[in-house]
C-alpha positions as CSV (number, residue, x, y, z in Angstrom):
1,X,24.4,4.1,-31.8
2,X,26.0,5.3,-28.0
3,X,24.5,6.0,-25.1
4,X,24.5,9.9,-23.6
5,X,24.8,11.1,-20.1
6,X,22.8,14.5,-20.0
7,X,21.5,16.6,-17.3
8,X,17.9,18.0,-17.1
9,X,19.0,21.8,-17.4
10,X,20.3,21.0,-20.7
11,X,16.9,20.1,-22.1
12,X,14.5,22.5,-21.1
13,X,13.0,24.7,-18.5
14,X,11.6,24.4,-14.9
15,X,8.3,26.1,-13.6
16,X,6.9,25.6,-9.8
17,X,4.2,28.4,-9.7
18,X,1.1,26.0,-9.8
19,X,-2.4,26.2,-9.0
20,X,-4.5,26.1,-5.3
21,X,-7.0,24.1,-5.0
22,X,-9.9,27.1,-4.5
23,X,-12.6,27.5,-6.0
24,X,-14.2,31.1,-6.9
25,X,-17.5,31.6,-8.8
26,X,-15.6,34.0,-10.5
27,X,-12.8,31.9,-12.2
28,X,-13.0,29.4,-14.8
29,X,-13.5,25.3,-14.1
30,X,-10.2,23.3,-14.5
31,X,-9.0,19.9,-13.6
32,X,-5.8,19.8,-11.2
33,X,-3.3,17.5,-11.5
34,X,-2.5,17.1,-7.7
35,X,0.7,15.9,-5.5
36,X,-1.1,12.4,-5.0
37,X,-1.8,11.8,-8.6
38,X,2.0,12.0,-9.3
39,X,3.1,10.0,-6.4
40,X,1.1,7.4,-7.9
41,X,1.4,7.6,-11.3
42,X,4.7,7.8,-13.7
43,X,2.4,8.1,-16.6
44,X,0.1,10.9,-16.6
45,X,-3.2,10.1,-18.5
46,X,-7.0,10.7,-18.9
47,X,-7.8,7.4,-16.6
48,X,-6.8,10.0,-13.7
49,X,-9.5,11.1,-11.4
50,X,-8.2,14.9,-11.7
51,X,-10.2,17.3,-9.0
52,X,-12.3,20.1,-10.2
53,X,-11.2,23.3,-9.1
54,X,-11.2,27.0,-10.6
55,X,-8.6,29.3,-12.2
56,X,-7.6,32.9,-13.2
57,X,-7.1,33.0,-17.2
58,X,-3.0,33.9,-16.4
59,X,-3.2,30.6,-14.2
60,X,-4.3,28.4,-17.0
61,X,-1.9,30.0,-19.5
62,X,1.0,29.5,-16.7
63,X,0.3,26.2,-15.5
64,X,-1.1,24.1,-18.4
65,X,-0.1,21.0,-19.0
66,X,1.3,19.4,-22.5
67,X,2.2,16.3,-23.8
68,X,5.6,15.9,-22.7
69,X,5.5,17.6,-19.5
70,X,7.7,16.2,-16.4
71,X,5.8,16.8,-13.2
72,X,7.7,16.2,-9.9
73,X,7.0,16.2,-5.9
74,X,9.5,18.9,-4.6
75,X,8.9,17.9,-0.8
76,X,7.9,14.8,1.2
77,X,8.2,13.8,5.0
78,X,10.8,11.6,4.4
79,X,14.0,12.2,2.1
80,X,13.7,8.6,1.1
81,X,10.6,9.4,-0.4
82,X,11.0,12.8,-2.8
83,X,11.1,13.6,-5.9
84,X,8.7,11.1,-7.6
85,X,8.0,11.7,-11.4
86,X,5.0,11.6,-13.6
87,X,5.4,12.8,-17.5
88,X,2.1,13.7,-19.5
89,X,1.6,11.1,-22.6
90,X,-1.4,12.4,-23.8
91,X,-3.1,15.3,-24.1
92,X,-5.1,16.9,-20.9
93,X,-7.5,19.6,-21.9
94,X,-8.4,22.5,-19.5
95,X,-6.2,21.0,-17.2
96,X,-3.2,22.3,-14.6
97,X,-0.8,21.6,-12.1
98,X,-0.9,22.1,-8.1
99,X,1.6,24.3,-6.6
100,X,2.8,21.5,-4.5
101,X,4.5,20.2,-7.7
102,X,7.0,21.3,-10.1
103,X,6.7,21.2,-14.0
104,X,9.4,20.5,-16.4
105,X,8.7,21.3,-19.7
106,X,11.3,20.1,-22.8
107,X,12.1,22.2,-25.8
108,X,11.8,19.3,-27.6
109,X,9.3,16.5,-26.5
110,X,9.9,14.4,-29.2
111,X,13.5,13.8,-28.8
112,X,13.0,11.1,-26.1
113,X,10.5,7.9,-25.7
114,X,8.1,9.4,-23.1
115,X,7.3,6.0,-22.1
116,X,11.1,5.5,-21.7
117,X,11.8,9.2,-20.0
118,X,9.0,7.9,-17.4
119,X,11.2,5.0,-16.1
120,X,14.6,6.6,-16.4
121,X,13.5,9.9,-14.0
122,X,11.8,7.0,-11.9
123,X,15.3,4.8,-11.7
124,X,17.6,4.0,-9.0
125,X,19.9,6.4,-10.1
126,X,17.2,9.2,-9.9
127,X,16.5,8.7,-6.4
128,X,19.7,8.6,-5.1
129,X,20.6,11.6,-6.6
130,X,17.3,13.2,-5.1
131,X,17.7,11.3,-1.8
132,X,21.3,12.9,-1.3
133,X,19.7,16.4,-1.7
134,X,17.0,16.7,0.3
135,X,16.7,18.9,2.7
136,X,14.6,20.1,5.9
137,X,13.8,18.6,9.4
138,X,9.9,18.0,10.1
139,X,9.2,18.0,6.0
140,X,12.4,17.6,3.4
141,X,12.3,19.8,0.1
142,X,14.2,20.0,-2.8
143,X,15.2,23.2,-4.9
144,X,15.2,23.8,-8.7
145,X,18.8,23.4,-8.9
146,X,18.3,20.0,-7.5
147,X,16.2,19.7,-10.3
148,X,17.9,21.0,-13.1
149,X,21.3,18.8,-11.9
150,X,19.5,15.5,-12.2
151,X,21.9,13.3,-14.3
152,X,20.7,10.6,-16.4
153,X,21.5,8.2,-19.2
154,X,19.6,7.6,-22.5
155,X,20.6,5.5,-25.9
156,X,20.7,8.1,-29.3
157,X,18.6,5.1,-30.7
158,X,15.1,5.9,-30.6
159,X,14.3,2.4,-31.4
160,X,16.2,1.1,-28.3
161,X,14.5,3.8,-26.0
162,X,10.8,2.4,-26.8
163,X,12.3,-1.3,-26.8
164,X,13.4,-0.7,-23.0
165,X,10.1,1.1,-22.2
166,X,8.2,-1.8,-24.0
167,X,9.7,-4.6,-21.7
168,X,9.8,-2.4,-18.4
169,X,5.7,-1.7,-19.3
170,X,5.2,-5.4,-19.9
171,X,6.4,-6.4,-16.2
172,X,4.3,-3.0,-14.8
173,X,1.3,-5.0,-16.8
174,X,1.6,-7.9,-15.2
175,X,1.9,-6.2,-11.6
176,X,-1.2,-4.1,-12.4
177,X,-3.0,-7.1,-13.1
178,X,-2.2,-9.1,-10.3
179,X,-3.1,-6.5,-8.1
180,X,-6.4,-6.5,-9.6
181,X,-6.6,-9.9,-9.2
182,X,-5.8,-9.6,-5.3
183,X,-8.2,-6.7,-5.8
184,X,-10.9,-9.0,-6.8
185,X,-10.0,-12.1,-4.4
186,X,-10.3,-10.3,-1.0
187,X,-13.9,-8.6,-2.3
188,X,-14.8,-12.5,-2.9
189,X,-13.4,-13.3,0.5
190,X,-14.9,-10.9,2.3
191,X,-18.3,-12.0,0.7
192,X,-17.4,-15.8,1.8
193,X,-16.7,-14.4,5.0
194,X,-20.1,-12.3,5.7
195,X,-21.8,-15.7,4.5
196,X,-20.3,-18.3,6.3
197,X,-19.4,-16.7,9.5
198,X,-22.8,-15.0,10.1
199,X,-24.1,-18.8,8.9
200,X,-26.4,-17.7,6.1
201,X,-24.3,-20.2,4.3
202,X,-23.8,-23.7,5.1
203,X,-20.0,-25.2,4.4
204,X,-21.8,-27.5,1.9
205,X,-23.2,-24.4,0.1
206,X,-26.6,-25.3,1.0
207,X,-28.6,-21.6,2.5
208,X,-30.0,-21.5,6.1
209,X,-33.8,-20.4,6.1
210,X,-34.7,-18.0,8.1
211,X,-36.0,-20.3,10.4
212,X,-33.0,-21.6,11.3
213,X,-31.2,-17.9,12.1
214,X,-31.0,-16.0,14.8
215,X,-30.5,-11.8,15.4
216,X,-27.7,-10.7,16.5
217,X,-25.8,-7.6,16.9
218,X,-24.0,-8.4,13.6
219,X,-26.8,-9.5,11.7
220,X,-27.9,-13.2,11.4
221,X,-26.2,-16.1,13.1
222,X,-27.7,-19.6,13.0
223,X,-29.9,-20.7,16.1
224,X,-27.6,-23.8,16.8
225,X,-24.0,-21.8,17.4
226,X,-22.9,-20.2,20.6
227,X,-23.8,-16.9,20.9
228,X,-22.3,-14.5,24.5
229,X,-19.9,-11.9,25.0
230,X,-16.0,-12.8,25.0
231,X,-15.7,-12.6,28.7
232,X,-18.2,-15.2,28.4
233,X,-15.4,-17.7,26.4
234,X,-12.9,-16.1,28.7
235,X,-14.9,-18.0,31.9
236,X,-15.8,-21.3,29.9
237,X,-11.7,-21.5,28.4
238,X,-12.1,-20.8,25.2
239,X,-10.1,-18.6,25.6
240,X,-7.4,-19.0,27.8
241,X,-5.9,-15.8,28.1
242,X,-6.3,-12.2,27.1
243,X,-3.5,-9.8,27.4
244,X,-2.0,-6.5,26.4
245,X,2.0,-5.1,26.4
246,X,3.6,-2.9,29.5
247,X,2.5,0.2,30.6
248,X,4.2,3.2,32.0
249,X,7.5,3.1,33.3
250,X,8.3,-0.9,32.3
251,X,7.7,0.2,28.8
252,X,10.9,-0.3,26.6
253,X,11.5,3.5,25.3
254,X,13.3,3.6,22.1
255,X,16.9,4.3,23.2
256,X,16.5,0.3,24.0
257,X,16.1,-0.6,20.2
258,X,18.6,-2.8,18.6
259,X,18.4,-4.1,15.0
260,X,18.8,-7.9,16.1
261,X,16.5,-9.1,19.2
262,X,13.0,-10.0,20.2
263,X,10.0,-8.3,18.6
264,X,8.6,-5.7,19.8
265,X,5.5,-5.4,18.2
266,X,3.2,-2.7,17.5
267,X,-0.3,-1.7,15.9
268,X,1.7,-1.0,12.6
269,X,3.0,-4.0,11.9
270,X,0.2,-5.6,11.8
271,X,-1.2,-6.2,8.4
272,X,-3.3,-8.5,6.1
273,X,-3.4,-11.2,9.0
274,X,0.2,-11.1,9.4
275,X,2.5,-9.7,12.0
276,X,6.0,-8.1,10.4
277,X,8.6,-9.3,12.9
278,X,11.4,-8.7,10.5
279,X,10.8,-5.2,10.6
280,X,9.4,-4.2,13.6
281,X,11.3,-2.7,16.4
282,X,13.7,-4.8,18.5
283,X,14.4,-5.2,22.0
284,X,17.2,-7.4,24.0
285,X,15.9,-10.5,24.8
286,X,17.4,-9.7,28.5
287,X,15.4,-6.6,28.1
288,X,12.9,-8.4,27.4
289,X,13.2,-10.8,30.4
290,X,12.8,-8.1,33.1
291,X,9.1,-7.1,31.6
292,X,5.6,-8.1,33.4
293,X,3.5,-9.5,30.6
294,X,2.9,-9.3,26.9
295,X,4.9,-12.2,25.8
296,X,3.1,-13.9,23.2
297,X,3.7,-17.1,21.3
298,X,2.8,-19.0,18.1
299,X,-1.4,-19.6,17.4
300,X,-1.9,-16.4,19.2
301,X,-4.4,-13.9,17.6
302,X,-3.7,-10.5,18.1
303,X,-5.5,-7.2,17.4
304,X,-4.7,-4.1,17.6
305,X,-6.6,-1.9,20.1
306,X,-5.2,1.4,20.1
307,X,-4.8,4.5,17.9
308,X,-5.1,2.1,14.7
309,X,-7.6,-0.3,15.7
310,X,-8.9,-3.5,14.4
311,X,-6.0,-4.5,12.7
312,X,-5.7,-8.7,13.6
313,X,-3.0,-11.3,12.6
314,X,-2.3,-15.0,14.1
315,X,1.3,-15.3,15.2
316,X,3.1,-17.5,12.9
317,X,6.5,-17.5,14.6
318,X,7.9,-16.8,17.9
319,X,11.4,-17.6,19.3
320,X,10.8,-18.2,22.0
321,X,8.0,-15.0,22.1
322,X,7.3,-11.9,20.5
323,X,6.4,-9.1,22.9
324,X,3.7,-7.0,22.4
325,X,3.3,-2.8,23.2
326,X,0.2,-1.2,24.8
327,X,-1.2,-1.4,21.5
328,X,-2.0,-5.0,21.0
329,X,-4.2,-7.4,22.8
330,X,-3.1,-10.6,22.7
331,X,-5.9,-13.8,22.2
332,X,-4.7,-17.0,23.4
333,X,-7.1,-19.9,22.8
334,X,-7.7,-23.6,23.7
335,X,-7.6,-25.2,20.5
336,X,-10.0,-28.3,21.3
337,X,-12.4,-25.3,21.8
338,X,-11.9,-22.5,19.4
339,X,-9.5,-23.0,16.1
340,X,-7.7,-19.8,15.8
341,X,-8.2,-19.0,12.8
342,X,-11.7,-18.8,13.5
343,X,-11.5,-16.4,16.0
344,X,-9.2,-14.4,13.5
345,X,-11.5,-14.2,10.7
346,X,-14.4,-13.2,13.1
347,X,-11.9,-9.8,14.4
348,X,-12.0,-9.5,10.4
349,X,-15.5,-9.9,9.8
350,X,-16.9,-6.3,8.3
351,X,-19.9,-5.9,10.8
352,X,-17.5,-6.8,14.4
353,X,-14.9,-4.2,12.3
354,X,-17.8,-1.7,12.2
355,X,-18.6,-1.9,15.7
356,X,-15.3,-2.3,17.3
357,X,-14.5,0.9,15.1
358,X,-17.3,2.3,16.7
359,X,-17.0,1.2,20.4
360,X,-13.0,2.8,20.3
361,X,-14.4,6.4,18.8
362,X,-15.9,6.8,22.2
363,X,-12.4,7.8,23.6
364,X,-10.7,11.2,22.9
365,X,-8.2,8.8,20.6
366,X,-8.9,6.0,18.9
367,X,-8.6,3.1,21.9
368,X,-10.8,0.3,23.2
369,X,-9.3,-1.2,26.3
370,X,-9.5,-5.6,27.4
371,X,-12.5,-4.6,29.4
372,X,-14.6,-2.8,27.0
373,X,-13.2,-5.6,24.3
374,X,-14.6,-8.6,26.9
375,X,-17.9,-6.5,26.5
376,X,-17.8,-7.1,22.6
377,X,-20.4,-10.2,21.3
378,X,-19.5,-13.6,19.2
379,X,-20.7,-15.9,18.2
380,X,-19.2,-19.5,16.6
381,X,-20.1,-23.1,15.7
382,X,-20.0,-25.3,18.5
383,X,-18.2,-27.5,17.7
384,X,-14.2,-27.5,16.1
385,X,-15.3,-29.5,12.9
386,X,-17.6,-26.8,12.1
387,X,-15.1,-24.2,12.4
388,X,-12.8,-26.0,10.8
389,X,-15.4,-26.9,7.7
390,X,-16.7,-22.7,7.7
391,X,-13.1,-21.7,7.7
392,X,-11.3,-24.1,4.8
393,X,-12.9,-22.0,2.0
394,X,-11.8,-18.7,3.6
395,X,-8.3,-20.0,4.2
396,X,-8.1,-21.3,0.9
397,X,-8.5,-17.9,-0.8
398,X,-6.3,-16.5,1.6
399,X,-3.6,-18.7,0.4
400,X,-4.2,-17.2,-3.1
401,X,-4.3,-13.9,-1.9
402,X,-0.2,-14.4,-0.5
403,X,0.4,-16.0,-4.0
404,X,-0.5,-13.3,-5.7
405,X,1.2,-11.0,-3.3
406,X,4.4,-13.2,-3.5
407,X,4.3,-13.2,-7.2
408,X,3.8,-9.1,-6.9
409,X,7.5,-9.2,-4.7
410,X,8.8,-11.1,-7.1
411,X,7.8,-9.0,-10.4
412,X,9.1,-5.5,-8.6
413,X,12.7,-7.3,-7.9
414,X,13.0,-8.4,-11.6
415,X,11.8,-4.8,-12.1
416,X,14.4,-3.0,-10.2
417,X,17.0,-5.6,-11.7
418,X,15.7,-4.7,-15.0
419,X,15.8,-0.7,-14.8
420,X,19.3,-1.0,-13.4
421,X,20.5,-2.4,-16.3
422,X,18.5,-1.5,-18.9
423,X,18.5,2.2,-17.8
424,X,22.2,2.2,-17.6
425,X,23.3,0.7,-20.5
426,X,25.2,-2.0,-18.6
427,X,23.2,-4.9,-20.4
428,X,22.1,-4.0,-24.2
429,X,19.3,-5.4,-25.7
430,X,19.7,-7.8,-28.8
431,X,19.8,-5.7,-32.2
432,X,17.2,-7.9,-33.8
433,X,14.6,-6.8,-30.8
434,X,15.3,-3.6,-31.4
435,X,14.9,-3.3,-34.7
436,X,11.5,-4.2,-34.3
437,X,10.9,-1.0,-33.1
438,X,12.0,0.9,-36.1
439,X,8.8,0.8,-37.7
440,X,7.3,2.6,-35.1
441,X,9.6,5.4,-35.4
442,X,9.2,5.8,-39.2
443,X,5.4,6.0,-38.5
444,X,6.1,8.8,-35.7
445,X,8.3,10.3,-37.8
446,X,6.0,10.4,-40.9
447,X,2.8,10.9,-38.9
448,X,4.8,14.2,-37.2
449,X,5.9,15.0,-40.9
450,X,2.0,14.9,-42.2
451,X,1.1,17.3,-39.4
């Protein structure tokens, strides 16, 4: 059998008259299928945390949801990122759609692999197509005629439908579970972390008595580590130097931008102890050049102070400097001293999080200033080899936390390779694969039949 081109007005009928999220004593209890739980789902399903709201009888008649539904996101801030899918696979009592989305409903549901229809409206091709039509300045939008001229590609054989959603679902599999898996490696981290840095826990595994702790504004600490206030490492060179970006005039304004240059790094692109220099904004490095302070340089630790605070990396590479906005401070430690990655992990522990959270709420917006950030407490092993030796284990599953994330990268490109072609019909699946399939079909058919 061929494939088909179709278009989405050919196969059924589009509704965008949803349901508010009020409630009225009055009206009857429903679940809503809301905006968020289509952005993040293409398969709409019971595991779905739908919100209770309530409904007028001719609400729930209008906006119900079936098996076979199409739900999609008519508007989004960016263009780039509209018009995101979700189709119903099983059924949803008592429940309806929000009015911020837009229900397709097929006259005929069973013509199509709903597992497959979920990844086609989801492809490459989709987006472009809803990417090029998007309209609006402060929020884009799309229009039903948007809708009903999305374009896309399907094979007549049934069997070949569910054999392109079976594959496609096997690599989403594997990406749900290694996300789990992350899931469960940063709670086990962040456990190490409240254990050994707060030195309830020994690096041999052995547990301090109480005897041998200390109170502290994060909790326990043991009585042999060095306990002050960060100005306090500041004055004995621990640290070495503590530093922000430019403010006022000297700072670069983004008419200066270029796509190739020095970093120019902000509170954003900071993440998961790493700063994003590939995709930050740029500056000249002559630019650059002319500017006061905030150059910073590989083993730095930086944390974000402003707006979005508490967000810490170490930087990893610098050539010759990356420079750094109002946003970031900028740690720079003696390494015979302090390991860096000690100091890092400490910015990460929960309890300084909470108060540094804390300490930064006190302004109008979110923002705690180097002085009030010298003010903060620490406290660390003495000595460099007990750093080192409280650290290892943390680092260690911080290594297998970018693993995981690497082998997450790499299952989303074979992904995206996979849809393009399988979606398309440019590479056809092997006749004796699909006819695995055709089982399945005689049981729908005959199942549908019996009904």
């Amino acid at each position: 059998m061929d494939w088909k081109r179709t278009k989405l007005k050919d196969l059924g009928w589009l509704r965008s008259a949803g349901v508010n999220k009020l409630s009225d004593s009055n009206h009857k209890e429903v679940q809503l299928l809301n905006y968020m739980d289509v952005y993040r789902n293409q398969k709409i399903t019971n595991k779905i945390d739908f919100q209770s709201v309530t409904a007028k009888e001719s609400e729930i008649k209008n906006a119900n949801l079936e098996v076979g539904d199409i739900l999609f996101t008519p508007s989004s801030e960016k263009p780039t990122d509209i018009g995101h899918a979700g189709i119903v696979i099983e059924d949803l009592p008592n429940t309806v759609y929000s009015y911020h989305l837009v229900r397709f409903r097929p006259d005929n549901p069973q013509f199509f692999n709903l597992h497959f229809l979920a990844y086609a409206l989801n492809s490459f091709n989709s987006e472009k197509h809803f990417i090029s039509r998007a309209t609006g300045t402060t929020r884009y939008t799309l229009s039903k005629s948007d809708f009903k001229s999305l374009e896309f590609e399907y094979p007549e054989n049934p069997a070949e439908q569910i054999a392109i959603a079976t594959i496609l679902s096997k690599v989403d599999e594997a990406i749900v579970s290694t996300k789990n898996s992350i899931k469960a490696a940063e709670k086990f981290k962040k456990a190490l972390m409240q254990n050994l840095l707060t030195g309830k826990l020994k690096p041999d595994g052995i547990w301090r008595t109480e005897d041998e702790l200390m109170d502290t504004k994060y909790g326990y600490a043991s009585k042999d580590w060095k306990y002050c206030k960060i100005k306090d490492l500041i004055k004995e060179d621990y640290i070495t130097k503590v530093q922000d970006g430019n403010h006022g005039e000297s700072h670069p304004v983004s008419a200066e931008f270029v796509e190739e240059g020095i970093p120019f790094v902000m509170a954003s692109d900071i993440s998961k102890g790493f700063v994003d220099t590939e995709n930050c904004k740029k500056i000249t490095k002559k630019r650059a050049d002319k500017l006061r302070i905030g150059f910073s340089i590989k083993g730095d630790v930086l944390l974000s102070h402003k707006a979005s605070v508490g967000y810490t990396c170490i930087v990893e590479e610098a050539d010759p400097y990356i420079m750094l906005t109002p946003q970031v401070t900028m740690y720079r430690v003696d390494p015979q001293k302090l390991i860096p990655e000690y100091l890092l992990y400490f910015f990460q522990l929960y309890t300084f999080q909470i108060i540094l959270e804390g300490n930064a709420k006190q302004s109008t917006r979110n923002y705690i200033g180097i002085t009030n950030q010298k003010k903060m407490w620490i406290y660390l092993p003495k000595t460099t080899e007990e750093q080192e030796a409280l650290i290892k284990p943390i680092r260690k599953v911080d290594k297998e936390i970018i693993n995981k994330e690497i082998k997450i990268q790499k299952l989303q490109r074979l992904k995206k390779a996979l849809m393009q072609n399988l979606l398309t019909g440019k590479v056809r699946l092997p006749k004796e694969f699909i006819a695995q399939f055709e089982d399945e079909i005689e049981v729908t058919n005959t199942t549908t039949t019996a009904q």
